[in-house]
Backbone as a printed PyTorch tensor [residue, N CA C, xyz], in Angstrom:
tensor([[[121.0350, 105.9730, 104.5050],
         [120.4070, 105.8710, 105.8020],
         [119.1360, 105.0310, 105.6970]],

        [[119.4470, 103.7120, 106.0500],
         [117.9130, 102.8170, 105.4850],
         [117.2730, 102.5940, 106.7350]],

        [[117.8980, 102.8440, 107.7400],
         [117.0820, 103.2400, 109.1460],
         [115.8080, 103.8310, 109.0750]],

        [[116.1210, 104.9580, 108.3280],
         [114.6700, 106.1050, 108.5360],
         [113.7460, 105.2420, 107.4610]],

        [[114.3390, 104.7300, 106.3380],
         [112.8680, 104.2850, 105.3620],
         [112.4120, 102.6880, 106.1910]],

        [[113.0070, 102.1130, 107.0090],
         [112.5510, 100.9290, 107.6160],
         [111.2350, 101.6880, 108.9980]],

        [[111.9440, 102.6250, 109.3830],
         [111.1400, 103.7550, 110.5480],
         [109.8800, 104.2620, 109.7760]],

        [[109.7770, 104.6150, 108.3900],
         [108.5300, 105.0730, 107.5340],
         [107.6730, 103.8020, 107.2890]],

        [[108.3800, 102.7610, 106.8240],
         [107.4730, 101.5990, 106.8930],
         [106.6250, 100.8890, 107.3870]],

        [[107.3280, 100.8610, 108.9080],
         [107.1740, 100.4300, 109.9050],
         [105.3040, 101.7510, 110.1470]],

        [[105.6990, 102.8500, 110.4750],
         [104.8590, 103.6540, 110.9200],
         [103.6170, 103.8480, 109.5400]],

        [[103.4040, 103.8160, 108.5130],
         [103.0560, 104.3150, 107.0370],
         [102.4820, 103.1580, 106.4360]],

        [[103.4120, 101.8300, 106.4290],
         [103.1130, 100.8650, 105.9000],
         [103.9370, 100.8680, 104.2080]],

        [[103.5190, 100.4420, 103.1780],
         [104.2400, 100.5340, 101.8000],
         [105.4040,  99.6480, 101.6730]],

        [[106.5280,  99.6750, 100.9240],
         [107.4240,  98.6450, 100.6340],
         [108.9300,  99.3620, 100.2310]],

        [[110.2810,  98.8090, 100.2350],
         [111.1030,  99.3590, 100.3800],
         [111.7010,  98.4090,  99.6630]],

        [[112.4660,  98.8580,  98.1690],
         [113.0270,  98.1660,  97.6610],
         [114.7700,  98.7840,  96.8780]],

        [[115.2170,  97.9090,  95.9880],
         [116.2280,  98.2540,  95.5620],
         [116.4230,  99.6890,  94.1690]],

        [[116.2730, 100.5380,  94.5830],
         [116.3520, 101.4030,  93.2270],
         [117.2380, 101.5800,  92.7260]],

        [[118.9570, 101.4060,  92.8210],
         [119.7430, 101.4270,  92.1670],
         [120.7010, 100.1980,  92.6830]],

        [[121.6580,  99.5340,  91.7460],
         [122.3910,  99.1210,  92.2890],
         [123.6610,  99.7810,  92.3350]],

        [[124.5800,  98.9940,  93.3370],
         [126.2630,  99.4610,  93.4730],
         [127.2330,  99.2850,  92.1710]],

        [[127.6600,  99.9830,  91.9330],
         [128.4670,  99.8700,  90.5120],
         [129.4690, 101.2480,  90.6120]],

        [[130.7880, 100.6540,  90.6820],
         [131.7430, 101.6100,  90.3340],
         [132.0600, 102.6010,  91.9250]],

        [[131.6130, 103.6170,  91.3310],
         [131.9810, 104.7010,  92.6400],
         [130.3650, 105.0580,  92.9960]],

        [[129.3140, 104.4120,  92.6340],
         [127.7370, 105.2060,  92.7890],
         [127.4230, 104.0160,  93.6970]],

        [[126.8210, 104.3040,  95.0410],
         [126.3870, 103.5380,  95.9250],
         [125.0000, 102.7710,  95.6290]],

        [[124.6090, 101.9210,  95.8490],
         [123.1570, 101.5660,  95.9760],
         [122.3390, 102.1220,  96.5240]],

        [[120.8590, 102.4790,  96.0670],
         [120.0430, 103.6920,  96.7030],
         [118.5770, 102.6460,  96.9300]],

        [[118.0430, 102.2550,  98.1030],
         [117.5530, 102.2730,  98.5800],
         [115.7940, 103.1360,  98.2730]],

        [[114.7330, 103.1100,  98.0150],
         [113.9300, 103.4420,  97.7570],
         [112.5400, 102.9700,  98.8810]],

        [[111.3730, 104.0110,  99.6340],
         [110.1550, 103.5030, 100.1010],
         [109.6220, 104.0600,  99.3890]],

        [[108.2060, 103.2290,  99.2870],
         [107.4280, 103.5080,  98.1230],
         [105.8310, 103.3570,  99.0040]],

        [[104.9250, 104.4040,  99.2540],
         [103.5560, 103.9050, 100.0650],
         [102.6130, 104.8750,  98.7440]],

        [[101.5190, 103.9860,  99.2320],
         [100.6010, 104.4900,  97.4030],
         [ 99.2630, 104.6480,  98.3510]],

        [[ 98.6180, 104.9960,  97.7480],
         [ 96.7510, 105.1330,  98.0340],
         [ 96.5200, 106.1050,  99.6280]],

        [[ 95.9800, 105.5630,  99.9910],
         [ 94.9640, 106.2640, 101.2840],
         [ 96.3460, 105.8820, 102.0630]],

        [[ 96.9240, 104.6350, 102.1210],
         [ 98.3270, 104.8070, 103.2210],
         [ 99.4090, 106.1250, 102.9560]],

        [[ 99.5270, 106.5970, 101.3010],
         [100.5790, 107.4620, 101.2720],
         [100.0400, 108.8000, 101.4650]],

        [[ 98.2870, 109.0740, 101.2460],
         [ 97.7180, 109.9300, 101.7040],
         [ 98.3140, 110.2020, 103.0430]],

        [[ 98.0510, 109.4350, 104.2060],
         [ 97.7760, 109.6840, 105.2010],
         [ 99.2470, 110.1360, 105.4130]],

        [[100.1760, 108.9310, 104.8740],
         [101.7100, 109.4600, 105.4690],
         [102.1240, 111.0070, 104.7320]],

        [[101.8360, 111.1180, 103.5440],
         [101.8140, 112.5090, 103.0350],
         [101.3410, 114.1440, 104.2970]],

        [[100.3040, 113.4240, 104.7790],
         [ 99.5750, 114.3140, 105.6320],
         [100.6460, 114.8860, 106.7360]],

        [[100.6970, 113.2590, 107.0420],
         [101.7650, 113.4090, 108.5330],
         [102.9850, 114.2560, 108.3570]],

        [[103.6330, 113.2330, 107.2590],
         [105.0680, 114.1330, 107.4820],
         [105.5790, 115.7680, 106.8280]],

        [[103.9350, 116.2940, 106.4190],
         [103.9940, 117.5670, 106.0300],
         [104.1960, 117.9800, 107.0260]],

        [[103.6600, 117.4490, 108.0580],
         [103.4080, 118.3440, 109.5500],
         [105.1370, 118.9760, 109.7170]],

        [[105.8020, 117.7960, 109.3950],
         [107.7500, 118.4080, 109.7510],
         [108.2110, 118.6030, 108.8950]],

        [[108.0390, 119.1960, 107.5250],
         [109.2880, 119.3040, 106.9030],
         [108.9110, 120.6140, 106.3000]],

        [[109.7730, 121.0610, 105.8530],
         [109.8130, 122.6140, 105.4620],
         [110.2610, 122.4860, 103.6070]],

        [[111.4340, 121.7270, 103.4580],
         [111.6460, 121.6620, 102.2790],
         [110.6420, 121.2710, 100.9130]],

        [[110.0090, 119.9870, 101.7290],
         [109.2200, 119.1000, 100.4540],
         [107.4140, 119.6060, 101.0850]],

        [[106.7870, 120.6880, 101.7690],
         [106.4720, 121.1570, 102.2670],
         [105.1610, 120.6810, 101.0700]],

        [[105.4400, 121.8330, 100.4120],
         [104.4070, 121.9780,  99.2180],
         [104.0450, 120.4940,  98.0970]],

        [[105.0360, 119.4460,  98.3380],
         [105.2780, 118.3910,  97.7140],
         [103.9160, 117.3940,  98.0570]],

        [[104.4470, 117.1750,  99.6060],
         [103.3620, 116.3660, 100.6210],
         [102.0280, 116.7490, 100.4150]],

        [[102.1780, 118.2630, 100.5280],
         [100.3630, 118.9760, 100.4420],
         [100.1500, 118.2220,  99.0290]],

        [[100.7290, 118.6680,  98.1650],
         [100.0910, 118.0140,  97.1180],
         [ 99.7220, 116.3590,  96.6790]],

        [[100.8170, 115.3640,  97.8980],
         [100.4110, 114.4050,  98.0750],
         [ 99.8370, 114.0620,  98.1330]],

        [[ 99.2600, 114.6590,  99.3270],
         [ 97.7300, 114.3790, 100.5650],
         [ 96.9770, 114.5240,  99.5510]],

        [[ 96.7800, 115.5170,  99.1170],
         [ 95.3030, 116.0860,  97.9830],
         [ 95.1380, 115.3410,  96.5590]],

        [[ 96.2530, 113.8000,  96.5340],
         [ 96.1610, 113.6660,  95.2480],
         [ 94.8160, 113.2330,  94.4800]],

        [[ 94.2460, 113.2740,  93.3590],
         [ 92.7620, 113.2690,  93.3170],
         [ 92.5610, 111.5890,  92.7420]],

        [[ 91.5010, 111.2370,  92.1460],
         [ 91.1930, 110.1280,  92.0970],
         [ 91.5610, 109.9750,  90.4960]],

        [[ 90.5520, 111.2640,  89.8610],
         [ 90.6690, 110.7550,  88.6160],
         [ 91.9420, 110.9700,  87.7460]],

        [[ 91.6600, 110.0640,  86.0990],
         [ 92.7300, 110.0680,  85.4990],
         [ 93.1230, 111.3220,  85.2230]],

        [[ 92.7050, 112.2140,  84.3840],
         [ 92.8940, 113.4560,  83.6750],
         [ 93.2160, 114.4450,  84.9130]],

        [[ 92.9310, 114.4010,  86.0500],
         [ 93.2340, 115.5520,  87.1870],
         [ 94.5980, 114.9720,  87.6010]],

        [[ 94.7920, 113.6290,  87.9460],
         [ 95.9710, 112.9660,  88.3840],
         [ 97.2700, 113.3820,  87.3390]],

        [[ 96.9830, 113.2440,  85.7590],
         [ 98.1970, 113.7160,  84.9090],
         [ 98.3440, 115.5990,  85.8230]],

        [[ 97.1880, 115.5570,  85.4640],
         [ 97.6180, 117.3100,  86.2540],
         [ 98.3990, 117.5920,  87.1110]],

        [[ 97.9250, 116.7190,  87.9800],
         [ 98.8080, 116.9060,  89.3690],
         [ 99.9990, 116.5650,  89.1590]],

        [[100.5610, 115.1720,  88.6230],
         [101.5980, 114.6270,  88.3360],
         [102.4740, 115.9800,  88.1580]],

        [[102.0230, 116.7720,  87.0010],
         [102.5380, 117.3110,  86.1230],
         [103.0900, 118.6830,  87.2620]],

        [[102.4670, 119.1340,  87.5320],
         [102.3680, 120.1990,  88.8230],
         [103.6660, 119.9830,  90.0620]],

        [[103.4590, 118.4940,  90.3350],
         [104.6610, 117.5350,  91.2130],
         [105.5930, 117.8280,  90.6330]],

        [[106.0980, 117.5230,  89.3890],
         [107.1390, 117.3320,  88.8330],
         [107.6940, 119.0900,  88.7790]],

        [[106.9520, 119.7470,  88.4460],
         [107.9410, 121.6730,  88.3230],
         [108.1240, 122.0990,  89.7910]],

        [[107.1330, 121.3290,  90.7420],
         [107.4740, 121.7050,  91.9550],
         [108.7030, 121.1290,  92.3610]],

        [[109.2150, 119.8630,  91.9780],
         [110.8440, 118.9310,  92.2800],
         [111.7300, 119.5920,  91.7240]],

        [[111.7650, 120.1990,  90.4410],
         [112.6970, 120.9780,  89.6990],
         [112.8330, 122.4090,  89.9210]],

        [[111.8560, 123.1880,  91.0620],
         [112.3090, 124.5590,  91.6670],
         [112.9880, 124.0680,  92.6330]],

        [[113.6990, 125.2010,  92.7620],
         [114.5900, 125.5670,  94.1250],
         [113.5610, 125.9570,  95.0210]],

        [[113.4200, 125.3160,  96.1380],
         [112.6800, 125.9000,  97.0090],
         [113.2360, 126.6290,  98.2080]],

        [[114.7700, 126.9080,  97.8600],
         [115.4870, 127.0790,  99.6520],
         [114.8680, 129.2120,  99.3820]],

        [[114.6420, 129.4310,  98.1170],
         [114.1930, 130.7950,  98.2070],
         [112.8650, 130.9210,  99.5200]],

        [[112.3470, 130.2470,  99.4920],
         [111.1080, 130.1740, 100.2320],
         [111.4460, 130.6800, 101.5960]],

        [[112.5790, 130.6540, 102.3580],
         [113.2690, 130.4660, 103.3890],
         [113.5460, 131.4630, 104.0340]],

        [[113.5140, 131.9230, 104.7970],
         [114.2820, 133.3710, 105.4260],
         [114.7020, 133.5110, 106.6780]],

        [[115.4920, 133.3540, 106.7930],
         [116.7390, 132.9290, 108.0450],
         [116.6210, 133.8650, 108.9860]],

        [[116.5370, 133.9400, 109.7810],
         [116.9590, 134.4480, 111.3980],
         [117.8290, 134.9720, 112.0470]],

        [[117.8200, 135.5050, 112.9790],
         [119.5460, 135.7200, 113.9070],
         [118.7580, 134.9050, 114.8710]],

        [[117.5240, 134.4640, 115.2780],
         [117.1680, 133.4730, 116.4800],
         [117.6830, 132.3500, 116.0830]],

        [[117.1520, 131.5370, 114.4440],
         [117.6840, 130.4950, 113.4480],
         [119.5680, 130.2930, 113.6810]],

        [[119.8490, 131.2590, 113.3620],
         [121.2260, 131.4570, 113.4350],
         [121.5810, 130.5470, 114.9000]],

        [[121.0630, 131.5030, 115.8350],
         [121.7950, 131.7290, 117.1650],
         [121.3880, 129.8680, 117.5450]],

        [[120.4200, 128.9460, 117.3780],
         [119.9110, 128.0610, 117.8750],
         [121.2770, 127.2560, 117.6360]],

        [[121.9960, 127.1150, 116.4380],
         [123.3640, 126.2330, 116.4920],
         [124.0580, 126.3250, 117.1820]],

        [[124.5290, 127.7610, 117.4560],
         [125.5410, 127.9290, 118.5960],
         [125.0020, 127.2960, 119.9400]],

        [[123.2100, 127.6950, 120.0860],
         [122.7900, 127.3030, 121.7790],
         [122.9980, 125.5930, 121.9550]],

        [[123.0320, 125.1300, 120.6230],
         [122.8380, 123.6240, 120.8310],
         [123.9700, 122.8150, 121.5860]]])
């Protein structure tokens, strides 16, 4: 879907390039990439909607300046990508019922 990362660009600013190529049965993957005070800010924003990468973004937004805090964080990023976060979650019968109302 390179719609939505042309839609992040567009709004965010940053660059959108090739991260994988097509080979075999594995599609080409598409990559946006926004760095500094622009990915701050977009970090900020799109915490506002998402539930999954929730804790990801926060830690975006807050990334710090220096070297030795930045490995930290890095490091922090990375166990946060490798939990499951759908535990976090706790479903509804309102949640439920909203598919059927749709």
């Amino acid at each position: 879907h390179s719609e939505i990362l042309v839609l992040f660009q567009r709004r965010f600013g940053g660059v959108i390039y090739m991260a994988k190529r097509g080979r075999g049965n594995q599609r080409p993957a598409l990559q946006w990439l926004v760095e500094g005070e622009q990915g701050k800010t977009a970090a900020r924003q799109l915490e506002k909607a998402s539930f999954v990468k929730r804790q990801q973004l926060q830690a975006a937004a807050s990334w710090p300046l220096t070297g030795s805090l930045r490995r930290h964080a890095a490091n922090n990023l990375a166990k946060m990508k490798q939990e499951e976060s759908s535990h976090q979650f706790h479903c509804s019968w309102a949640y439920v019922a909203g598919f059927f109302d749709a």
